[in-house]
Every structure is written in C-alpha cells, then in structure tokens.
KOLKE-941320 format. One line per field, with one value per residue: residue number from 1; x, y, z of N, C-alpha, C in turn. Coordinates in nm, 4 decimals. Atoms other than C-alpha are relative to their C-alpha. Layout:
<nodes>
pos = (NUM,...)
n_east = (X,...)
n_north = (Y,...)
n_up = (Z,...)
ca_east = (X,...)
ca_north = (Y,...)
ca_up = (Z,...)
c_east = (X,...)
c_north = (Y,...)
c_up = (Z,...)
</nodes>
This chain:
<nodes>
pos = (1,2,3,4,5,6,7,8,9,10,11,12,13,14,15,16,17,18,19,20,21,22,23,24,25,26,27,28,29,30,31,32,33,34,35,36,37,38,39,40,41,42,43,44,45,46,47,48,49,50,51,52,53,54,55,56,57,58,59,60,61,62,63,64,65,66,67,68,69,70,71,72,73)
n_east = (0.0816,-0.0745,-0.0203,0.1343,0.0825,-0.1249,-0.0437,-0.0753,0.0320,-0.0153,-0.1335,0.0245,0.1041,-0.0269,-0.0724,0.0277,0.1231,-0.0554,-0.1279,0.0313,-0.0125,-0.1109,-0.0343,0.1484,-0.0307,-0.1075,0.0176,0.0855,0.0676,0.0258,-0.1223,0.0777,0.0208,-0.1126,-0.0314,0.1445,-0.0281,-0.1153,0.0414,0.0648,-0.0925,-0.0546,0.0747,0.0179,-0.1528,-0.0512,0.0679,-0.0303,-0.0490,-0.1428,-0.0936,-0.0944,0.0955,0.0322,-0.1357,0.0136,0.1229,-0.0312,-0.1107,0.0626,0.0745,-0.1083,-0.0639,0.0660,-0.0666,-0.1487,0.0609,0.0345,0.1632,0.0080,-0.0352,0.1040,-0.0133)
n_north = (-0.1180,-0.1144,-0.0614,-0.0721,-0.0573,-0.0580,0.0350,0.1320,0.1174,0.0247,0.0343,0.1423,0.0971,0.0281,0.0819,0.0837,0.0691,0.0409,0.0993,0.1007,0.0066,0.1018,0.1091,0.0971,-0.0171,0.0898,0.1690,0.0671,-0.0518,-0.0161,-0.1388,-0.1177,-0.0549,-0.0335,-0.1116,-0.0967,-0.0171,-0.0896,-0.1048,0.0034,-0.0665,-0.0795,-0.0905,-0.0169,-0.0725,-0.1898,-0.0174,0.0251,-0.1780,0.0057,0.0117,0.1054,0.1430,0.0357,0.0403,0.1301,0.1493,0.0740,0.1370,0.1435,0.0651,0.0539,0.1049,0.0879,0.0140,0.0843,0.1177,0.0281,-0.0273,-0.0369,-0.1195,-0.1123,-0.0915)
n_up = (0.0000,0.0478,0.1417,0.0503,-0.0460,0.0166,0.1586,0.1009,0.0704,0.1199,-0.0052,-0.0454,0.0466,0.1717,0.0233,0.0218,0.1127,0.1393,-0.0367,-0.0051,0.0828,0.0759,-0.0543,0.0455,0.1692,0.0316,-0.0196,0.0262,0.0742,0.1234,0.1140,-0.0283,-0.1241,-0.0550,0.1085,-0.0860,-0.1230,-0.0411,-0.0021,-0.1469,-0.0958,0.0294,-0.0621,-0.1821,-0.0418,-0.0374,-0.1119,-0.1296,-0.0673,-0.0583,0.1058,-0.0497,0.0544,0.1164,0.0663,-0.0143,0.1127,0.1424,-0.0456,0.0178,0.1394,0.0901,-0.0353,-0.0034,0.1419,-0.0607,-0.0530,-0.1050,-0.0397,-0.1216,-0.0389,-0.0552,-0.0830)
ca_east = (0.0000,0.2715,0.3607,0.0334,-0.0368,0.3405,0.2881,0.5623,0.3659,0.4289,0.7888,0.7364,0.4506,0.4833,0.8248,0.7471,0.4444,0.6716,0.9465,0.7119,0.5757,0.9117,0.9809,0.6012,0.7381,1.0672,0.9608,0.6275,0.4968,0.4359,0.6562,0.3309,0.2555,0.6192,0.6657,0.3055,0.4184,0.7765,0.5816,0.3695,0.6748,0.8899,0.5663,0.5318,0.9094,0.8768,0.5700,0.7766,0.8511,1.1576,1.4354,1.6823,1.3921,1.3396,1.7041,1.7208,1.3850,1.5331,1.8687,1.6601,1.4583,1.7930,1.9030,1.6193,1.6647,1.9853,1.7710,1.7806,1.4695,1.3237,1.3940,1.1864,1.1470)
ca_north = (0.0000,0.2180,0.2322,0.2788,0.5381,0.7304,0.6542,0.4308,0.1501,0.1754,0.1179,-0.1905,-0.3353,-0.2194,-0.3563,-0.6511,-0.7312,-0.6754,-0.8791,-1.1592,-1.0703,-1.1515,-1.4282,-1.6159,-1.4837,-1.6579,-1.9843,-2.0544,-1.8200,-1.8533,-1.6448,-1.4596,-1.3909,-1.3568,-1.0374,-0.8873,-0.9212,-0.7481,-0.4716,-0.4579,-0.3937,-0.1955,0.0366,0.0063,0.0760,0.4616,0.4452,0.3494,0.6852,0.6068,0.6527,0.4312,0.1484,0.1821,0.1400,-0.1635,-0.3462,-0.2982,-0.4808,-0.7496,-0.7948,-0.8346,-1.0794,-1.2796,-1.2847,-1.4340,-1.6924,-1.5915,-1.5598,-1.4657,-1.1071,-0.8519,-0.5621)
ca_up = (0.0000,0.0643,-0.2797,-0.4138,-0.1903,-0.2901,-0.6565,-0.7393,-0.8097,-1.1645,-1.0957,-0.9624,-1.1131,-1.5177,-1.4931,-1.3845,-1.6085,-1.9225,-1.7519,-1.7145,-2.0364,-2.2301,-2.0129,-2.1740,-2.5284,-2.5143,-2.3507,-2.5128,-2.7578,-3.1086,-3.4052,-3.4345,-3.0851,-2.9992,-3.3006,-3.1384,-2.8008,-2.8393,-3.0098,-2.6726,-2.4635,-2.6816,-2.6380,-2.2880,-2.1896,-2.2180,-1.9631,-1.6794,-1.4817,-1.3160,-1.5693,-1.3443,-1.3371,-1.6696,-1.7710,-1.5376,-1.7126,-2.0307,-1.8888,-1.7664,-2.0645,-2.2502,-2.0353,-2.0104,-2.4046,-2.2829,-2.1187,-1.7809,-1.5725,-1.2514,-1.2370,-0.9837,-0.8545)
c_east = (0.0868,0.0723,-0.0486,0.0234,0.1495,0.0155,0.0865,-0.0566,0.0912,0.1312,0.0552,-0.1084,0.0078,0.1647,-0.0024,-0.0775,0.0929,0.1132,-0.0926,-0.0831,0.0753,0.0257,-0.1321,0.0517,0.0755,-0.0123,-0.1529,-0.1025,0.0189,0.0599,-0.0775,0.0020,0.1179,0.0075,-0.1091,0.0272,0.1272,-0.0438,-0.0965,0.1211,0.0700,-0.0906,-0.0253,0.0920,-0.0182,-0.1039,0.0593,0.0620,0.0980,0.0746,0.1302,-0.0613,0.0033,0.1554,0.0659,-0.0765,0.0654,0.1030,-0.0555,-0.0222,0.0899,0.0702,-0.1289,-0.0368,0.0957,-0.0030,0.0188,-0.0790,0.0184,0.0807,-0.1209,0.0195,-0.0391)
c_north = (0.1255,0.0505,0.0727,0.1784,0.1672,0.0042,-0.0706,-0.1567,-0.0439,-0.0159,-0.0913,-0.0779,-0.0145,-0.0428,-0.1506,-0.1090,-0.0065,-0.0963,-0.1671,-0.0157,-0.0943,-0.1185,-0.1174,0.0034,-0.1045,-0.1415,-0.0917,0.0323,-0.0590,0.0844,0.1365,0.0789,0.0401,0.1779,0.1064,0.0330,0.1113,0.1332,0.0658,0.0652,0.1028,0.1643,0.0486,0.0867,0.1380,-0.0071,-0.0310,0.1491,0.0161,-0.0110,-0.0841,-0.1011,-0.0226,-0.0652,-0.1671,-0.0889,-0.0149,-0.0880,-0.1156,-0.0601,-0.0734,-0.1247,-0.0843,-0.0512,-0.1010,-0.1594,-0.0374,0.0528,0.0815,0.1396,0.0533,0.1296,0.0107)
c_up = (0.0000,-0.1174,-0.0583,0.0419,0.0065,-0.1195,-0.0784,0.0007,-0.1401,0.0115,0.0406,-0.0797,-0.1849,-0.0218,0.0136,-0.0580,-0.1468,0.0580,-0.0363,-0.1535,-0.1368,0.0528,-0.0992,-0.1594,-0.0119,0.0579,-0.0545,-0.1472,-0.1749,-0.1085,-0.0099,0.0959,0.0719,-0.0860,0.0861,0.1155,0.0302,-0.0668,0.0975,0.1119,-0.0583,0.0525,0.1230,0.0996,0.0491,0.1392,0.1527,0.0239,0.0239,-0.0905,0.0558,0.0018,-0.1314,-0.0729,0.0418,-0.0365,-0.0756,0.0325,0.0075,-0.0859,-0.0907,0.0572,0.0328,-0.1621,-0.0200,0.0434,0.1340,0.0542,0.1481,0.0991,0.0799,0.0238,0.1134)
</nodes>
C-alpha cells in the first residue's frame, strides 16, 4: 500500500508485467505472438517513470533474451 499510496507503483509493477511478459514470449509463444508481443513492450518501456527502473527493465529484458529468468522488482 505504501507504494500505491506514494505513486511508485508503476515502478514496480509495469516492470514486472513486461518482464514476465518476455519471459512467456521466449519460452512458449508462437513467431506470431512472440513479433506482437515485443511490439507490446517496446511500447510500454517509455511508460515506466523512473528513468533508473526503466534502464534496469530494459537490462533485464535483454538478459532474459539471454535466457535468464526470474527477475523482480
């Protein structure tokens, strides 16, 4: 709640929805649904507020590319 209620949610939560996102792309998706999906996050990216979060999702993302998982915030 104290996030919420401080506004950084979104610095926690839309990173970790595209994290887990790519993570569903690269272990299950479809060529289609994989191409649709990384145009889903690429979009998303700028919406994170925090410009030091945001710089660490994209890291993640690239390393879960990499093929490693179980990133949070």
């Amino acid at each position: 709640m104290k996030l919420v209620k401080a506004g950084q949610i979104a610095n926690c939560c839309q990173p970790n929805a595209l994290m887990t996102l790519k993570e569903y792309l690269e272990d299950y998706a479809l060529p289609d649904t994989k191409k649709k999906g990384e145009v889903v996050i690429k979009n998303e990216i700028p919406f994170i507020p925090n410009e030091k979060v945001r710089a660490i999702a994209i890291e993640h993302l690239n390393e879960i590319k990499e093929g490693k998982r179980d990133f949070r915030f």
